[in-house]
Phi, psi and omega in degrees: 000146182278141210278179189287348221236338207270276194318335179276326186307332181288310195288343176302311178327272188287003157323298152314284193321300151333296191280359177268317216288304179308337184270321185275350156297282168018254181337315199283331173298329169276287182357302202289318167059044166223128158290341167317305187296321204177096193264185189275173171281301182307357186263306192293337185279319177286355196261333203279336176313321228256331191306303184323309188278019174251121172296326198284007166295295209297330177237008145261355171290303165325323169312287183318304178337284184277345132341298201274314167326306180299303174280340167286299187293344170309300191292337194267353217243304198260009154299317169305307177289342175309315236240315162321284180282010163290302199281049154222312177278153180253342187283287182302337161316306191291325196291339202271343194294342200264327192251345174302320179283356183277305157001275154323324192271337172274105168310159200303311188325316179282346169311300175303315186308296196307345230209358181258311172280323166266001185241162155322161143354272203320313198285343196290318160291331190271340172300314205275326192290326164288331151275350151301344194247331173306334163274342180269344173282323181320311175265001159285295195308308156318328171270336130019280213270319181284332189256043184275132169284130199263351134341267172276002159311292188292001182279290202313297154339275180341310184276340175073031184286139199283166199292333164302308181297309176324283191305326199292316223235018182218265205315294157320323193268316181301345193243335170309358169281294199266017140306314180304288179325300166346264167352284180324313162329276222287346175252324154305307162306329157332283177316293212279012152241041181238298178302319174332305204317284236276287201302323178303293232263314189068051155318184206284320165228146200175139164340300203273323180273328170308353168274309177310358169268328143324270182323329177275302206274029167059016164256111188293302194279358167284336165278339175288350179271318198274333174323300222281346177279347136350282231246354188252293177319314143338292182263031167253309199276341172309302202280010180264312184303296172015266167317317159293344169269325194280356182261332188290344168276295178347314182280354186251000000 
């Protein structure tokens, strides 16, 4: 643990930092003298003012929300059972490594066209964030699942512990490191192809169609406005995932 004089300094740290960053967006905006080009902080703080007091913010965030969730609990729900069964077959492992890796390898964009020509609107953020986020819990989990000490596999056998404690007290502690890590990606990663998505496809409310709505009427600081609710939502559902992990080891 970090000591309290530790904490301040990090927080002095990024304090400075926040305040380096606010000052040469400044500079660069006068430099630049177009709010198209490049608006000021105080122009993005008022449009973000103004963002607030709009009820249809408040339900496209929400849009955004349950979108980025949705394609999150997929990809996790079915990286696991994937990711399980990789890491115990070596038959399944080889079968499955040729689409994990096509996958990884196909740019977000061409995800979005393709997922734009088969799905609705709506389905489209939540397709591509679920296929982006399924192969990195797949290949945490497997590896996971290989780096079970097979030691005490075989202790446990011996002692005759029936297969629910095995998997509970053996298995579970060994795929929870790198399940989390997996998890942790793959929801950072959501959020910035949920918007990506969103902005491509222009469902009826979004994140994504409100930058894209911006960007045609030219209010530079209004896609700069709809960014930082990105960029909040992101690191609110990060530091949330977070907090549920630091309480479920407490609780193991």
């Amino acid at each position: 643990m970090q000591s309290p004089e530790g904490k301040r300094s990090l927080l002095l740290i990024r304090i400075l930092s926040l305040l380096s960053f606010l000052v040469l967006w400044k500079l660069g905006s006068e430099w630049m003298d177009s709010a198209i080009i490049l608006p000021s902080p105080e122009d993005t703080l008022k449009e973000t003012w103004g963002l607030l007091h709009a009820s249809s913010f408040y339900r496209s965030l929400g849009a955004t929300l349950v979108r980025g969730i949705t394609g999150f609990l997929l990809s996790l729900a079915c990286g696991l059972l994937v990711g399980v069964l990789a890491g115990k077959s070596y038959v399944l492992r080889e079968f499955f490594r040729p689409f994990l890796t096509s996958i990884q390898s196909t740019p977000v964009l061409a995800i979005i066209l393709l997922a734009l020509i088969w799905f609705p609107t709506e389905s489209v953020p939540v397709f591509v964030a679920f296929l982006m986020g399924f192969p990195i819990i797949t290949t945490n989990v497997a590896e996971g699942i290989l780096a079970v000490d097979h030691r005490l596999l075989e202790m446990s056998r011996v002692y005759r512990i029936d297969r629910w404690r095995r998997a509970l007290y053996v298995v579970l502690p060994s795929i929870l490191p790198h399940l989390v890590g997996g998890a942790s990606s793959a929801l950072g990663l959501s959020w910035r192809v949920v918007v990506a998505s969103e902005v491509l496809s222009q469902p009826f409310l979004g994140i994504g169609t409100g930058m894209q709505e911006a960007k045609l009427r030219l209010e530079t600081a209004r896609v700069f406005a709809w960014t930082l609710a990105a960029l909040v939502l992101s690191y609110s559902t990060e530091s949330i995932f977070r907090w549920v992990v630091r309480k479920l080891k407490r609780l193991a």
